[in-house]
Every structure is written in structure tokens, then in C-alpha cells.
Predicted model as a PDB file, atoms N, CA, C, CB and O in Angstrom, pLDDT in the B-factor column:
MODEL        1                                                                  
ATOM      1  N   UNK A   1      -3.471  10.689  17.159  1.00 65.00           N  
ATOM      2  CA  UNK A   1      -2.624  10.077  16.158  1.00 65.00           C  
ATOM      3  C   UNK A   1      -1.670  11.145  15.639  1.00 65.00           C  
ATOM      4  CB  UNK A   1      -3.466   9.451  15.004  1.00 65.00           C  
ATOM      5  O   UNK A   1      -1.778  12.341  15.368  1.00 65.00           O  
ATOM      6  N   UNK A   2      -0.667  10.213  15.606  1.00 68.00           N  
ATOM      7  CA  UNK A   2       0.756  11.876  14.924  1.00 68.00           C  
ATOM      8  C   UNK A   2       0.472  11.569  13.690  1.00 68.00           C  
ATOM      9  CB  UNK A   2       3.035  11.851  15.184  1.00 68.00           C  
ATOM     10  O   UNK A   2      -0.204  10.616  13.302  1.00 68.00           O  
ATOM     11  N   UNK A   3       1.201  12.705  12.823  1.00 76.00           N  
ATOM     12  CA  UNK A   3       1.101  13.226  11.643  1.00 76.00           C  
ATOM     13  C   UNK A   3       1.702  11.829  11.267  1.00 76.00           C  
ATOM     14  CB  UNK A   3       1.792  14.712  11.277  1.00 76.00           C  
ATOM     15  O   UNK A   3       0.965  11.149  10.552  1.00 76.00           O  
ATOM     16  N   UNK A   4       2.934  11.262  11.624  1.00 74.00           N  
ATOM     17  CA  UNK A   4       4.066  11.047  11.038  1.00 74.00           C  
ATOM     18  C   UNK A   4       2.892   9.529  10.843  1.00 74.00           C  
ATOM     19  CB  UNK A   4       5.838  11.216  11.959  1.00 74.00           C  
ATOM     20  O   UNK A   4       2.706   9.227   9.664  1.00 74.00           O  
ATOM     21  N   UNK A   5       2.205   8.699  11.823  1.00 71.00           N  
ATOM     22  CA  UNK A   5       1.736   7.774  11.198  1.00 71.00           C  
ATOM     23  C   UNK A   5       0.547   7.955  10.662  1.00 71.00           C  
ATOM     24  CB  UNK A   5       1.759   6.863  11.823  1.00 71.00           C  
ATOM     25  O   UNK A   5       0.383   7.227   9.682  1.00 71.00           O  
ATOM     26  N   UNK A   6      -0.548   8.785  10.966  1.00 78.00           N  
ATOM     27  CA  UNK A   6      -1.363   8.969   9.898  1.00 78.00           C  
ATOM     28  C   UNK A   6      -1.029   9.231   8.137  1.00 78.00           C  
ATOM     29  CB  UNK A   6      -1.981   9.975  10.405  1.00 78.00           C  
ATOM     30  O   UNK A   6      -1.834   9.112   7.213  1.00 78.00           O  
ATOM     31  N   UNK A   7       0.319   9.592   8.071  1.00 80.00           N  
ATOM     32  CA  UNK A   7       0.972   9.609   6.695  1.00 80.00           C  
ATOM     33  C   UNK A   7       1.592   8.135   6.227  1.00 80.00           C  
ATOM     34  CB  UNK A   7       2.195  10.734   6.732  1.00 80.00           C  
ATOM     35  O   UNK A   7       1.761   7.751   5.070  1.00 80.00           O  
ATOM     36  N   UNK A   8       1.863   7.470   7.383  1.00 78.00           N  
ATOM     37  CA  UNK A   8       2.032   6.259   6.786  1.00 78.00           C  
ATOM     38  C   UNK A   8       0.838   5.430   6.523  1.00 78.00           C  
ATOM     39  CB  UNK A   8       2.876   5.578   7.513  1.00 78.00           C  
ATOM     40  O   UNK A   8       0.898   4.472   5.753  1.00 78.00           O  
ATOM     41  N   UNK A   9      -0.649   5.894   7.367  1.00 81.00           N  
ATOM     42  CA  UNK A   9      -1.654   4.858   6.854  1.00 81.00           C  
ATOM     43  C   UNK A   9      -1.991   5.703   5.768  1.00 81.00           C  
ATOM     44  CB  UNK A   9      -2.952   4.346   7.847  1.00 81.00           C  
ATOM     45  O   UNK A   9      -1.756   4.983   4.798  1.00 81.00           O  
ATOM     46  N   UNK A  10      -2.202   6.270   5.545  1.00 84.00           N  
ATOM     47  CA  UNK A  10      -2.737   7.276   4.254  1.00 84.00           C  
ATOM     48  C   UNK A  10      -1.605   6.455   3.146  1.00 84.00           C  
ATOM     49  CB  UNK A  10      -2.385   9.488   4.528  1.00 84.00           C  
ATOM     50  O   UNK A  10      -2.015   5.658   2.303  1.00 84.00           O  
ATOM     51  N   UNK A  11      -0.329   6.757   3.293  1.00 84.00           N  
ATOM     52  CA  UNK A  11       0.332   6.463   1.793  1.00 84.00           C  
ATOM     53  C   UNK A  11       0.234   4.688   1.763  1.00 84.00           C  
ATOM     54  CB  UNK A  11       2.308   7.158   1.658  1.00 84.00           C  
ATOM     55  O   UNK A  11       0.428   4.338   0.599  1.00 84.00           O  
ATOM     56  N   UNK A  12       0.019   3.600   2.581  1.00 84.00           N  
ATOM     57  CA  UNK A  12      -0.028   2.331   2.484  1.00 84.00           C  
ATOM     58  C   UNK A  12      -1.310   2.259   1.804  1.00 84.00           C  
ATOM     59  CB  UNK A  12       0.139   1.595   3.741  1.00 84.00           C  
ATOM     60  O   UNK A  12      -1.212   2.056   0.593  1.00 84.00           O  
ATOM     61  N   UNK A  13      -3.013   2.422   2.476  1.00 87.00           N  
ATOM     62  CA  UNK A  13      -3.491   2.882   1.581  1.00 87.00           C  
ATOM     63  C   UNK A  13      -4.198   3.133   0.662  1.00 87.00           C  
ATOM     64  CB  UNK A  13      -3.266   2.896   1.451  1.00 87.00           C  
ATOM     65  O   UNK A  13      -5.199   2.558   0.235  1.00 87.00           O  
ATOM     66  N   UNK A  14      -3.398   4.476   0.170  1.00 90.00           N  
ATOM     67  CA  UNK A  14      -3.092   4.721  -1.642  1.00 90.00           C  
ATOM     68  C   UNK A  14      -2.590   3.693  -2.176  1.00 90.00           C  
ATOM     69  CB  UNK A  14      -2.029   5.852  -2.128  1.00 90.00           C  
ATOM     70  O   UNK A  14      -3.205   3.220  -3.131  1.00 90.00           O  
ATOM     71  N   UNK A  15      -1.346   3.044  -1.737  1.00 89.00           N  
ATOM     72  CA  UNK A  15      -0.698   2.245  -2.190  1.00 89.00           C  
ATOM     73  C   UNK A  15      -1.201   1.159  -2.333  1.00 89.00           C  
ATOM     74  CB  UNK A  15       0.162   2.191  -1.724  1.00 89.00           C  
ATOM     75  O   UNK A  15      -0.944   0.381  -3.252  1.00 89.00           O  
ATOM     76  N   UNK A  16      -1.888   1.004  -1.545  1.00 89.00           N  
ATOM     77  CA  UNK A  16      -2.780  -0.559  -2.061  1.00 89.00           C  
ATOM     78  C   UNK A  16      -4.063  -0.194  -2.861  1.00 89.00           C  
ATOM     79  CB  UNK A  16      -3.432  -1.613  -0.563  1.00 89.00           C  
ATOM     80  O   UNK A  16      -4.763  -1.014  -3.457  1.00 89.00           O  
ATOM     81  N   UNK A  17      -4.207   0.709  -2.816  1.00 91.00           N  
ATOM     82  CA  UNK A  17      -6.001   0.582  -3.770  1.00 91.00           C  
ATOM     83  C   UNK A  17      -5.127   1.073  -5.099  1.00 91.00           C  
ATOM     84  CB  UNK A  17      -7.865   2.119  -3.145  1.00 91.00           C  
ATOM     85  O   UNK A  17      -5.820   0.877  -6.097  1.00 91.00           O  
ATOM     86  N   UNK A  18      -3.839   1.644  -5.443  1.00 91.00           N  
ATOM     87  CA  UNK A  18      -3.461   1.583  -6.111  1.00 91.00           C  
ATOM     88  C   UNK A  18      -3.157   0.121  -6.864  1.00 91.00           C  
ATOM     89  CB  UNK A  18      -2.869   2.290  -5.772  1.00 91.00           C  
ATOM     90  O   UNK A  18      -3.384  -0.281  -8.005  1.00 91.00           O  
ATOM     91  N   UNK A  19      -2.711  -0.315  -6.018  1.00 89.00           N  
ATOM     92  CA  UNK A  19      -2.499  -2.088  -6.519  1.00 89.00           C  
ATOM     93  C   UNK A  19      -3.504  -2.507  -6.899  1.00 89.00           C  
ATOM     94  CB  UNK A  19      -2.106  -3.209  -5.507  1.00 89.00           C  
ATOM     95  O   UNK A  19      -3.615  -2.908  -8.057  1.00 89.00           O  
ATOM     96  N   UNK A  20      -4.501  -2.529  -6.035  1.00 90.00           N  
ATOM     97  CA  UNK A  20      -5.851  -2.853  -6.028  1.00 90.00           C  
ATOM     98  C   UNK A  20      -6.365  -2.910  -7.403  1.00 90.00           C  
ATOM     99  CB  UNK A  20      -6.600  -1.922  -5.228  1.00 90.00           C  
ATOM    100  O   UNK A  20      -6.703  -3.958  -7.954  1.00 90.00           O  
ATOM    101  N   UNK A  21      -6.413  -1.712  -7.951  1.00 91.00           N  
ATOM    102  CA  UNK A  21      -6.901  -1.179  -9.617  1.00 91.00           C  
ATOM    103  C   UNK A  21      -5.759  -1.847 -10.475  1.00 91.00           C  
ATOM    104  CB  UNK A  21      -6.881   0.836  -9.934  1.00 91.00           C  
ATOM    105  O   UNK A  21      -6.097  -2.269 -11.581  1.00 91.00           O  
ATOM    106  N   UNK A  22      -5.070  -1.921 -10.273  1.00 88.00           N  
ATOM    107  CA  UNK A  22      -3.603  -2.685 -11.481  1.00 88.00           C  
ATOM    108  C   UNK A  22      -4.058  -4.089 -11.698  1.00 88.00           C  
ATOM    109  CB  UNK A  22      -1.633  -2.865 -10.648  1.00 88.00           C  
ATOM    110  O   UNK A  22      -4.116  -4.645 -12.795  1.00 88.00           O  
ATOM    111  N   UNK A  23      -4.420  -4.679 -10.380  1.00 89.00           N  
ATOM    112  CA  UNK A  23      -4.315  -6.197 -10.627  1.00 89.00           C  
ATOM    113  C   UNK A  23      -5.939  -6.581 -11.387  1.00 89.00           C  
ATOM    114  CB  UNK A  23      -3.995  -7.132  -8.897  1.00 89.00           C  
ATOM    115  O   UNK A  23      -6.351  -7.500 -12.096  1.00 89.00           O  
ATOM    116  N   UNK A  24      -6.591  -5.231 -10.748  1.00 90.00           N  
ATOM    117  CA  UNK A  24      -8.447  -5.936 -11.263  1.00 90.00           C  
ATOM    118  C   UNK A  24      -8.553  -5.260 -12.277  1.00 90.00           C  
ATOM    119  CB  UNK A  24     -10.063  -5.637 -10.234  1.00 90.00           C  
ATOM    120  O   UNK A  24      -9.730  -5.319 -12.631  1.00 90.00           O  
ATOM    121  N   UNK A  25      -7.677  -4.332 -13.290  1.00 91.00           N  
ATOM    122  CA  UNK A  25      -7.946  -3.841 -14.357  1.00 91.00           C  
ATOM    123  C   UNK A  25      -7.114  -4.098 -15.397  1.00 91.00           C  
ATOM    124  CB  UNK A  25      -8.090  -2.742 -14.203  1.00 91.00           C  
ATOM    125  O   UNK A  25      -7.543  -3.704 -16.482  1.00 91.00           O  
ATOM    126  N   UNK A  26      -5.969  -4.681 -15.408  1.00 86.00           N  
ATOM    127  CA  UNK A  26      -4.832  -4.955 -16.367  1.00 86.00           C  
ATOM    128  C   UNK A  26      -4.388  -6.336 -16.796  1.00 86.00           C  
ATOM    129  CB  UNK A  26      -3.723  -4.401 -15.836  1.00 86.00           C  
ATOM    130  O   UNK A  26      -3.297  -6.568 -17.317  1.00 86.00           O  
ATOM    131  N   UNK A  27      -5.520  -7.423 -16.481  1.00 82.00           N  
ATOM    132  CA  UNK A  27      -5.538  -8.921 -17.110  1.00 82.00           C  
ATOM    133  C   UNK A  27      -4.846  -8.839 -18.487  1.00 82.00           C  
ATOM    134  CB  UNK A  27      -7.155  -9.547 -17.325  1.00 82.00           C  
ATOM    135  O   UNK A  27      -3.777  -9.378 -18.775  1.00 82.00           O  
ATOM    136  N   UNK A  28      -5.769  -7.936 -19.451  1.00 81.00           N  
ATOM    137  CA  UNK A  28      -5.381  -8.539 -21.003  1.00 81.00           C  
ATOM    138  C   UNK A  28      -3.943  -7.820 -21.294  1.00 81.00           C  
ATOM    139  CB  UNK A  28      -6.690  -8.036 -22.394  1.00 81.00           C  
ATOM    140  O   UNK A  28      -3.062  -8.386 -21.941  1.00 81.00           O  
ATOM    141  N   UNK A  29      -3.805  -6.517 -20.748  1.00 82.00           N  
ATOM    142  CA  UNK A  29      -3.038  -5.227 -21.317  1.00 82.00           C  
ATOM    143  C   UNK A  29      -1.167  -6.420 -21.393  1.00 82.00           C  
ATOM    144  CB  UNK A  29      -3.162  -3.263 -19.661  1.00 82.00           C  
ATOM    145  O   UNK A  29      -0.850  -7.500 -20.895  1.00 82.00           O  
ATOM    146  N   UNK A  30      -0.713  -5.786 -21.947  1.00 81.00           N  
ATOM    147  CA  UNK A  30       1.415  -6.363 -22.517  1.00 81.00           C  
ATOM    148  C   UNK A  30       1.836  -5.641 -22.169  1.00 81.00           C  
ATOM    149  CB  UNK A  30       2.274  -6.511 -24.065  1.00 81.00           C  
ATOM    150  O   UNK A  30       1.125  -4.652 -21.993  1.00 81.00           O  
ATOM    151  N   UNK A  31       2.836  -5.578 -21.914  1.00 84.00           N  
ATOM    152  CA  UNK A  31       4.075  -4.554 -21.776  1.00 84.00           C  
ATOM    153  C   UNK A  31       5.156  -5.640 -21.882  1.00 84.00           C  
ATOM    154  CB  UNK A  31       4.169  -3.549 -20.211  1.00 84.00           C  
ATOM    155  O   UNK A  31       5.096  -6.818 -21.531  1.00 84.00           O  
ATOM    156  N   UNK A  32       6.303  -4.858 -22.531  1.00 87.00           N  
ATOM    157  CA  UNK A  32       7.416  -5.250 -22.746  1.00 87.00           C  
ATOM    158  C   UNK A  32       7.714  -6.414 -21.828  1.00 87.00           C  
ATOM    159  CB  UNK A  32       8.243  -4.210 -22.676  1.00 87.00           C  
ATOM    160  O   UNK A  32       7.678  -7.640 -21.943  1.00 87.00           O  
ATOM    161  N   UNK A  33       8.234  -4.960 -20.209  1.00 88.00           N  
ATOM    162  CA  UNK A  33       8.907  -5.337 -19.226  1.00 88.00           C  
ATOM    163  C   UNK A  33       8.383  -6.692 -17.948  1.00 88.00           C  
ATOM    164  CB  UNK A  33       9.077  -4.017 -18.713  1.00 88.00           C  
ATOM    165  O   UNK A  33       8.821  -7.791 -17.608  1.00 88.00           O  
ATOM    166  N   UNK A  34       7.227  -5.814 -17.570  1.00 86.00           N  
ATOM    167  CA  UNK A  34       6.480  -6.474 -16.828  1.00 86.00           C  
ATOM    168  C   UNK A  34       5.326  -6.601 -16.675  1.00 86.00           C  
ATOM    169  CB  UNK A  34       6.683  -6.348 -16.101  1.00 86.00           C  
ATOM    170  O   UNK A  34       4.529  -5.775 -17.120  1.00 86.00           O  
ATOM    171  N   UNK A  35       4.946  -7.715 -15.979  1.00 86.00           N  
ATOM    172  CA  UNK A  35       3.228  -7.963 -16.092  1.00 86.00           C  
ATOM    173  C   UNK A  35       2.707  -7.157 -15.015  1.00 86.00           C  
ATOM    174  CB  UNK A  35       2.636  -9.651 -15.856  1.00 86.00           C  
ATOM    175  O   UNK A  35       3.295  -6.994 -13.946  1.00 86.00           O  
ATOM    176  N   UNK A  36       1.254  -6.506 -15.412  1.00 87.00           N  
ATOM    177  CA  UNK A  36       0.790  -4.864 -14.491  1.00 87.00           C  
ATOM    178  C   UNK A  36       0.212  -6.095 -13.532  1.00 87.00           C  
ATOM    179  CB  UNK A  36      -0.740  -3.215 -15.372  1.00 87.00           C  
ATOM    180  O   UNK A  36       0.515  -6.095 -12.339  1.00 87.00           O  
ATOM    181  N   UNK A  37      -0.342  -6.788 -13.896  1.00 87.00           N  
ATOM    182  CA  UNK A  37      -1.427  -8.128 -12.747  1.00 87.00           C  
ATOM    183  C   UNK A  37      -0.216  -7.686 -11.825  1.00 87.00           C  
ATOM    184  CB  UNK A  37      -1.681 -10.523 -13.260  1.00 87.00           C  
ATOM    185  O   UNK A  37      -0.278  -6.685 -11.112  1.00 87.00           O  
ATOM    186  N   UNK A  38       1.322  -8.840 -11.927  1.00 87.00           N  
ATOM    187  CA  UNK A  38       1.708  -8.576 -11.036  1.00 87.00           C  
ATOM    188  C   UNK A  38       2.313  -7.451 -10.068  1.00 87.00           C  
ATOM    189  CB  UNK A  38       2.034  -9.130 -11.213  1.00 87.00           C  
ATOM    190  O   UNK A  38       2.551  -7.513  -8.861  1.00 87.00           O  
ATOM    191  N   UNK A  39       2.481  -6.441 -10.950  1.00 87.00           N  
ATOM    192  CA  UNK A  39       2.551  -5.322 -10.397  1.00 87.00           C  
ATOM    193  C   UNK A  39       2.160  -4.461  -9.587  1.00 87.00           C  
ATOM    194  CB  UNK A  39       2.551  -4.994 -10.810  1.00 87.00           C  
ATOM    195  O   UNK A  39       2.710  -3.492  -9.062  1.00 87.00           O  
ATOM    196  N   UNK A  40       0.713  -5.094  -9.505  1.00 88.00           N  
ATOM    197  CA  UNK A  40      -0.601  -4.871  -8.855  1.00 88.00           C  
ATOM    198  C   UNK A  40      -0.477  -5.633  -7.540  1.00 88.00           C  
ATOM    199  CB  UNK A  40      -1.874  -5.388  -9.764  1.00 88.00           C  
ATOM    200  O   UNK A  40      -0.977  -5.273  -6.474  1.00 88.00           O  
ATOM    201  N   UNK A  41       0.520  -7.137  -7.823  1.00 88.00           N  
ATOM    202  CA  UNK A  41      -0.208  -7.698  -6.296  1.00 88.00           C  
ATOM    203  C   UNK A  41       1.094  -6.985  -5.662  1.00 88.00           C  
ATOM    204  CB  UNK A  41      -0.484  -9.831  -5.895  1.00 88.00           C  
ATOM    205  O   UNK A  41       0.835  -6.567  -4.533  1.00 88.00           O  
ATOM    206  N   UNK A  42       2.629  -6.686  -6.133  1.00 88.00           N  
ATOM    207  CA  UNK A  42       3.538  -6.264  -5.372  1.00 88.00           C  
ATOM    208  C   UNK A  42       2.925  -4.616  -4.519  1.00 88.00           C  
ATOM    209  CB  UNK A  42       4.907  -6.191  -6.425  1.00 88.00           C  
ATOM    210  O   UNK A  42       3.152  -4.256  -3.364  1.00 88.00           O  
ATOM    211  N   UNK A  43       2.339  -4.096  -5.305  1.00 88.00           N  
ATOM    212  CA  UNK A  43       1.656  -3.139  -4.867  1.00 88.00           C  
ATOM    213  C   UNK A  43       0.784  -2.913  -3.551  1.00 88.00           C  
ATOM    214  CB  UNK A  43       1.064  -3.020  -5.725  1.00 88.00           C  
ATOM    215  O   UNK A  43       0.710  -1.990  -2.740  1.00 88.00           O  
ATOM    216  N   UNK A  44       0.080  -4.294  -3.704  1.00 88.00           N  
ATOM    217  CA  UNK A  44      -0.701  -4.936  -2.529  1.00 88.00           C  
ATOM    218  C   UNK A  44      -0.199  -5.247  -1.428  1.00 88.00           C  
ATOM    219  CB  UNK A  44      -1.217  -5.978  -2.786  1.00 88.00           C  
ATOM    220  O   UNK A  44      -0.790  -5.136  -0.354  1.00 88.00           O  
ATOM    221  N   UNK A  45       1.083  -5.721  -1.595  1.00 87.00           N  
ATOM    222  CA  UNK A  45       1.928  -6.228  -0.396  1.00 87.00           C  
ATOM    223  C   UNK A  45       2.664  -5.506   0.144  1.00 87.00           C  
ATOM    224  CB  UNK A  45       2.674  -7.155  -0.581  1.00 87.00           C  
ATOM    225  O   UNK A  45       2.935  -5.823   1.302  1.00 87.00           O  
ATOM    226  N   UNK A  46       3.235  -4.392  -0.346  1.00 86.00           N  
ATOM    227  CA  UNK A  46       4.290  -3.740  -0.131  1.00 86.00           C  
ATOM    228  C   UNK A  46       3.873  -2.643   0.982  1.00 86.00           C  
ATOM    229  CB  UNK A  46       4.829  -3.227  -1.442  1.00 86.00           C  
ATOM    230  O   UNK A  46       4.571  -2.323   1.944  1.00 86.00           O  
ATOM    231  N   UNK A  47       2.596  -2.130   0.658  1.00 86.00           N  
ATOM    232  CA  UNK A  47       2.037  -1.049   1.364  1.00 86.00           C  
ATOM    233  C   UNK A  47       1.423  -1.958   3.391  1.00 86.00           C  
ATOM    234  CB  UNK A  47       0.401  -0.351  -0.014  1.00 86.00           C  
ATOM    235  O   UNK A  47       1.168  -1.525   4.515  1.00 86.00           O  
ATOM    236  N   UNK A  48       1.477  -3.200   2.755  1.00 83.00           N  
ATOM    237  CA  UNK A  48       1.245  -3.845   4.340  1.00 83.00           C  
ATOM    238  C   UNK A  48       2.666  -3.188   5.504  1.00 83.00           C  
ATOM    239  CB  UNK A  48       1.388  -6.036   4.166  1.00 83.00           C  
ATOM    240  O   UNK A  48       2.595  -3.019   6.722  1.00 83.00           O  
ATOM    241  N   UNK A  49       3.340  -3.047   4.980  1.00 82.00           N  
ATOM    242  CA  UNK A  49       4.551  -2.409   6.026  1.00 82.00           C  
ATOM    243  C   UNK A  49       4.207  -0.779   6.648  1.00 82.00           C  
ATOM    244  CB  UNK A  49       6.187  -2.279   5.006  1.00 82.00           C  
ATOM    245  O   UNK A  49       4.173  -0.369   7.808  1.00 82.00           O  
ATOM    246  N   UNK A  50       3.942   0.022   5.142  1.00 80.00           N  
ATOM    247  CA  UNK A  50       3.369   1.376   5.699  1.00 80.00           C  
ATOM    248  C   UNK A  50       2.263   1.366   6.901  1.00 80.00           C  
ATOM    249  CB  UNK A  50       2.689   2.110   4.490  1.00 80.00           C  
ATOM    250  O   UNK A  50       2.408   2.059   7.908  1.00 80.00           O  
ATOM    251  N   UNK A  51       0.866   0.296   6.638  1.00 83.00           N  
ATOM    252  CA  UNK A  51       0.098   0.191   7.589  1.00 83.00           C  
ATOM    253  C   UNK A  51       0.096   0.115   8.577  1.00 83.00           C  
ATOM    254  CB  UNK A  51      -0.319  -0.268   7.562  1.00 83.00           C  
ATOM    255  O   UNK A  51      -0.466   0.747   9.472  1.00 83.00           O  
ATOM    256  N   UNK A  52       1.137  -1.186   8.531  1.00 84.00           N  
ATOM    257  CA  UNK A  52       1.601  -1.662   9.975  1.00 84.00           C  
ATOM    258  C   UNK A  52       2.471  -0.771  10.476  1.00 84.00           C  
ATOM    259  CB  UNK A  52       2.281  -3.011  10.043  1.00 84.00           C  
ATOM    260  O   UNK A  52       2.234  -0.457  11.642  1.00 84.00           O  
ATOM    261  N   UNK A  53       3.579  -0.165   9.879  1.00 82.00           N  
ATOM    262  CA  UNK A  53       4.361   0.782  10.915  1.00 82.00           C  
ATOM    263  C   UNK A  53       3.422   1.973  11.140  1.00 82.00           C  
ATOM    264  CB  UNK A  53       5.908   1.344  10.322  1.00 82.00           C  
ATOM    265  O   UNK A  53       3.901   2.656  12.045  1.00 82.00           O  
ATOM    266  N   UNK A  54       2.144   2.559  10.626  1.00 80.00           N  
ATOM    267  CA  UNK A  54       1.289   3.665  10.874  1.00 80.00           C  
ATOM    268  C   UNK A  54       0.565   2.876  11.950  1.00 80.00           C  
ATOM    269  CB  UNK A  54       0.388   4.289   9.572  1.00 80.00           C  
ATOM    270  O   UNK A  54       0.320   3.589  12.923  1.00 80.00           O  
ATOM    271  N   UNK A  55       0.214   1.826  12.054  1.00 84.00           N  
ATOM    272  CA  UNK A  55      -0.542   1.526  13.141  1.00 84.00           C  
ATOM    273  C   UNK A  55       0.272   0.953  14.442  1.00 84.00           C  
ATOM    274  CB  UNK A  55      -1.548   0.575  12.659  1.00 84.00           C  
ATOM    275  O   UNK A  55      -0.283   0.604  15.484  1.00 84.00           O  
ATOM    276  N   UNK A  56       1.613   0.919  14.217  1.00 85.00           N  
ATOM    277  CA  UNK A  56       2.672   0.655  15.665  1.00 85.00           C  
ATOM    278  C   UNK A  56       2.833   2.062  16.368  1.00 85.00           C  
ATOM    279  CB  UNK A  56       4.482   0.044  15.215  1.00 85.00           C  
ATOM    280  O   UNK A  56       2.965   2.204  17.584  1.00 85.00           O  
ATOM    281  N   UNK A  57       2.796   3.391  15.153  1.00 81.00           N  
ATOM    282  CA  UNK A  57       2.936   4.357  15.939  1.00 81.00           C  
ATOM    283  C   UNK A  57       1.848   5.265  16.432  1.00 81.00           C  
ATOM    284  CB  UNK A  57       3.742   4.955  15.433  1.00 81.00           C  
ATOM    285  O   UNK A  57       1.866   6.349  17.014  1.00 81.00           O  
ATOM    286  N   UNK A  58       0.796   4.388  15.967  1.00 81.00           N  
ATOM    287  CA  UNK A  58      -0.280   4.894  16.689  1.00 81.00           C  
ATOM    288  C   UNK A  58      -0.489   4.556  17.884  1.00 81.00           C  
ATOM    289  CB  UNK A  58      -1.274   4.704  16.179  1.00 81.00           C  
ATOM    290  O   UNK A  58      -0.699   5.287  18.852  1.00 81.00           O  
ATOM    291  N   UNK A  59      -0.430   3.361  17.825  1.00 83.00           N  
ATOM    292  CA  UNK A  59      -0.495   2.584  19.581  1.00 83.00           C  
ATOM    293  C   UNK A  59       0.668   3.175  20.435  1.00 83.00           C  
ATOM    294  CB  UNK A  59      -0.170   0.599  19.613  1.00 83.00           C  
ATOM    295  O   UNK A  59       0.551   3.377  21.643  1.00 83.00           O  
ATOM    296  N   UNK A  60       1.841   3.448  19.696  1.00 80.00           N  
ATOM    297  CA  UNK A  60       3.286   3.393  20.528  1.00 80.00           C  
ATOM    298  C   UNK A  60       2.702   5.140  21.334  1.00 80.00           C  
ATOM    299  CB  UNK A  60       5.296   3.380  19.112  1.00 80.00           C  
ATOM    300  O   UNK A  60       2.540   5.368  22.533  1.00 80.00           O  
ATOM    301  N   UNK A  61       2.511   6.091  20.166  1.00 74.00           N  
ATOM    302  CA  UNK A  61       2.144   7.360  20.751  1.00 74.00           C  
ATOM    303  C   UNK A  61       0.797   7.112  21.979  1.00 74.00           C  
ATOM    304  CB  UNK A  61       1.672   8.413  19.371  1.00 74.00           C  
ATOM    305  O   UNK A  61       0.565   7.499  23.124  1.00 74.00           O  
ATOM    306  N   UNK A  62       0.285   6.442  21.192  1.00 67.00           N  
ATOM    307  CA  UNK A  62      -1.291   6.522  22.312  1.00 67.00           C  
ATOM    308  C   UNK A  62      -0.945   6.046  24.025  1.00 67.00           C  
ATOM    309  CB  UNK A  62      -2.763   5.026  21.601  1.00 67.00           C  
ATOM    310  O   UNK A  62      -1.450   6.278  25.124  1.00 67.00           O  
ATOM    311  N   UNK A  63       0.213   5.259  23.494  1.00 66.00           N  
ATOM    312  CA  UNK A  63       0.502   4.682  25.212  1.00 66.00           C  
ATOM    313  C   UNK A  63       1.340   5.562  25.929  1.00 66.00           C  
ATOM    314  CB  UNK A  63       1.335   3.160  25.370  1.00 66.00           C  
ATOM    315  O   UNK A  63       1.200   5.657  27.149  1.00 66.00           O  
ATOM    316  N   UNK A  64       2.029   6.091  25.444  1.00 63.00           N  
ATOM    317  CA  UNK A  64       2.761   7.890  25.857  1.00 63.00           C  
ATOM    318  C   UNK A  64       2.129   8.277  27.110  1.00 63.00           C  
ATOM    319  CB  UNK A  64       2.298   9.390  24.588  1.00 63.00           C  
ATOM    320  O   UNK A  64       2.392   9.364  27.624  1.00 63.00           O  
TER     321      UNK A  64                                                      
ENDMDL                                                                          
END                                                                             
């Protein structure tokens, strides 16, 4: 596995267990701007791209 996608599964993730904790810990909490719940699931979703492009260039290198 190259660096370049093991850094993308590593930061997708972070990025999702980051979400992960926003959405299952921030029900009651306010903020002004935005709601952390949802902040949490964009969090969740967003990092599906890092994964997936860390796991295209894993296969793409492995078939090299």
C-alpha cells in the first residue's frame, strides 16, 4: 500500500469517528450557527470519498 492512500484511509477514518462522536454526543448541546448532530452526519459522509479513493489506490497500485 502507498503512503499516498494509506493517508487517505487514515484521514477518512479520523474523519468519520470524528463524526461519529459529534452526532452520538451533541443531541442536547445549541449553537448559534449550526446543529453539531448534523455536523456529525456531514462528517460521516464526507470522509466516504477519502476511503474510497484510499482504497482505489490501493487496488490500482496492487495491480501494478
Amino acid at each position: 500500500m502507498s503512503q499516498t492512500s494509506s493517508r487517505n484511509l487514515l484521514e477518512g477514518v479520523g474523519t468519520f469517528a470524528a463524526g461519529l462522536v459529534l452526532w452520538l454526543s451533541t443531541e442536547g448541546v445549541e449553537v448559534p450557527v449550526v446543529t453539531l448532530t448534523k455536523v456529525g452526519v456531514v462528517m460521516m459522509c464526507v470522509p466516504g470519498v477519502y476511503i474510497a479513493l484510499g482504497l482505489y489506490r490501493a487496488a490500482h497500485q496492487r495491480s501494478r
